[in-house]
C-alpha positions as CSV (number, residue, x, y, z in Angstrom):
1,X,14.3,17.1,-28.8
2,X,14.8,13.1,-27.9
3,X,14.7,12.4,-31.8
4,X,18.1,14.9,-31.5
5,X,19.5,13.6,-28.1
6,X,18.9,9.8,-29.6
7,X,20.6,10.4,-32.7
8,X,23.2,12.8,-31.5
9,X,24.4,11.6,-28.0
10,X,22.8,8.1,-28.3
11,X,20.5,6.3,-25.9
12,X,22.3,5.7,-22.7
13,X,23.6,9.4,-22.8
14,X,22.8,11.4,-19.1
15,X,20.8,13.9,-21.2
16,X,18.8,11.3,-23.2
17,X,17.8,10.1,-20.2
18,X,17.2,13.4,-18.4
19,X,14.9,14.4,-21.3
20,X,12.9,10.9,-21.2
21,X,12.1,11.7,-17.4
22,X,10.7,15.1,-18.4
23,X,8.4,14.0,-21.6
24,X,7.1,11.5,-18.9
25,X,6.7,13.8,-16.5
26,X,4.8,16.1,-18.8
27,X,2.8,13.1,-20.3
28,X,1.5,12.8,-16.5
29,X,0.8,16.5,-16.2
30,X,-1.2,16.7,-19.3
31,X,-3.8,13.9,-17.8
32,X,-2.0,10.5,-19.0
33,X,-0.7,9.6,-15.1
34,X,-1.1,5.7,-16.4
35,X,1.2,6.7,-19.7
36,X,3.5,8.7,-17.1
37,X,4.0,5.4,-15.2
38,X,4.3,3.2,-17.5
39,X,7.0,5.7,-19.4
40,X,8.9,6.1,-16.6
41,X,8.7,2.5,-15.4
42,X,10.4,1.7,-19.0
43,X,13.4,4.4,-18.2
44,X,14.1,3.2,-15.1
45,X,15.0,-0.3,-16.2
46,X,17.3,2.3,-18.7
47,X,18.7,3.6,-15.9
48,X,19.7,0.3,-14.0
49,X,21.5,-0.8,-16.3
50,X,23.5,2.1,-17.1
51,X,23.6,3.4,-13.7
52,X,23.2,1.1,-11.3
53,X,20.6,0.8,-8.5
54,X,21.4,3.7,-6.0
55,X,22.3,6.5,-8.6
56,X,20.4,9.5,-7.5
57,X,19.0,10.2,-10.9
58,X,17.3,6.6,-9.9
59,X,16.2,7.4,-6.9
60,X,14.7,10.4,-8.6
61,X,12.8,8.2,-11.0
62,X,11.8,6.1,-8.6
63,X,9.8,9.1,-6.5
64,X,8.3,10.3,-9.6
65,X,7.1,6.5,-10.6
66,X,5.5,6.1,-7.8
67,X,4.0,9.1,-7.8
68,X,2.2,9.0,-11.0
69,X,1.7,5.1,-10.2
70,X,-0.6,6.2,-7.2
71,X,-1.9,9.1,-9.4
72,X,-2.9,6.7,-11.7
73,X,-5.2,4.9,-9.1
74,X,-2.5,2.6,-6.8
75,X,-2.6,4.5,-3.8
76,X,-1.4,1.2,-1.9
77,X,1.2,0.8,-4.8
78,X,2.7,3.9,-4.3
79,X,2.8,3.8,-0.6
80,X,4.4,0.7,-0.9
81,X,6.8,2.2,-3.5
82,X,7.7,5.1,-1.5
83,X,8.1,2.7,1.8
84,X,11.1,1.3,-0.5
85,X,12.4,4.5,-1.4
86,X,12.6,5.7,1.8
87,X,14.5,2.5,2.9
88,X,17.2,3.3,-0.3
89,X,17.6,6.6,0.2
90,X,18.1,6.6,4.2
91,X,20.7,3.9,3.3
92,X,22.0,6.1,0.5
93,X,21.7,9.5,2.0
94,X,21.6,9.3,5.0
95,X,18.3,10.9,7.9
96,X,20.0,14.5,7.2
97,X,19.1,14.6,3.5
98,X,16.4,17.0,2.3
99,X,15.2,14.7,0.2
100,X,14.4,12.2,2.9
101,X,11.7,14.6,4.3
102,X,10.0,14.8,1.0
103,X,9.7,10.8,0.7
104,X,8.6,10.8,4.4
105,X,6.1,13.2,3.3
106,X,4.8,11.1,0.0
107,X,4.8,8.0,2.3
108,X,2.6,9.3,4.5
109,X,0.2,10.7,1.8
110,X,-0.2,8.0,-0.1
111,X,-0.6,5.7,3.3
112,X,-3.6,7.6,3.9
113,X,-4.7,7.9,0.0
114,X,-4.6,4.1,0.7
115,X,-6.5,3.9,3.4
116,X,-3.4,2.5,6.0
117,X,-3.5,3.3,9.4
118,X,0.3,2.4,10.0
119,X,2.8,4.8,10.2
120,X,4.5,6.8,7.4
121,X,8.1,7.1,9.3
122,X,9.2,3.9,11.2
């Protein structure tokens, strides 16, 4: 299917993109959380530049990076990573945003994966 969407649409195409985030996604799922990371650390410098920094489909990517990043054995890398994403999307979003409880909710998991005593909401 990305063969299609690369030839057909091109690379920078929404649904290029879109697909990209779900083979990585799936590469995490089937056991490669390292190959995850790394493949969606690769579409997200994709996604800059096409998008710009506080796209939701980035902030999206983002999540997902980190989670798979701390999956892949960087608890305190994904903590940190999530601390940031919080920051962007409470700028971006605003507190009211569902999504805002789910990265309050990652931060604080992956605080304690880590081993961090300090709070996950500040």
């Amino acid at each position: 299917m990305l063969d299609d969407r690369l030839r057909a649409l091109g690379p920078n195409h929404p649904d290029t993109l879109s697909t990209r985030h779900g083979l990585a996604s799936w590469r995490g799922e089937a056991g490669d959380a390292a190959g995850a990371a790394a493949a969606l650390a690769e579409l997200l410098d994709d996604q800059l530049r096409v998008h710009g920094p506080d796209h939701p489909d980035i902030l999206s990517t983002r999540h997902n990076l980190a989670y798979w990043r701390g999956e892949a054995g960087d608890a305190a890398g994904a903590a940190a990573a999530f601390a940031e994403l919080l920051d962007d999307r409470l700028r971006t979003q605003g507190p009211d945003h569902p999504h805002i409880l789910t990265t309050r909710n990652s931060l604080a998991d992956w605080r304690s994966r880590a081993g961090q005593d300090s709070p996950a909401v500040e």
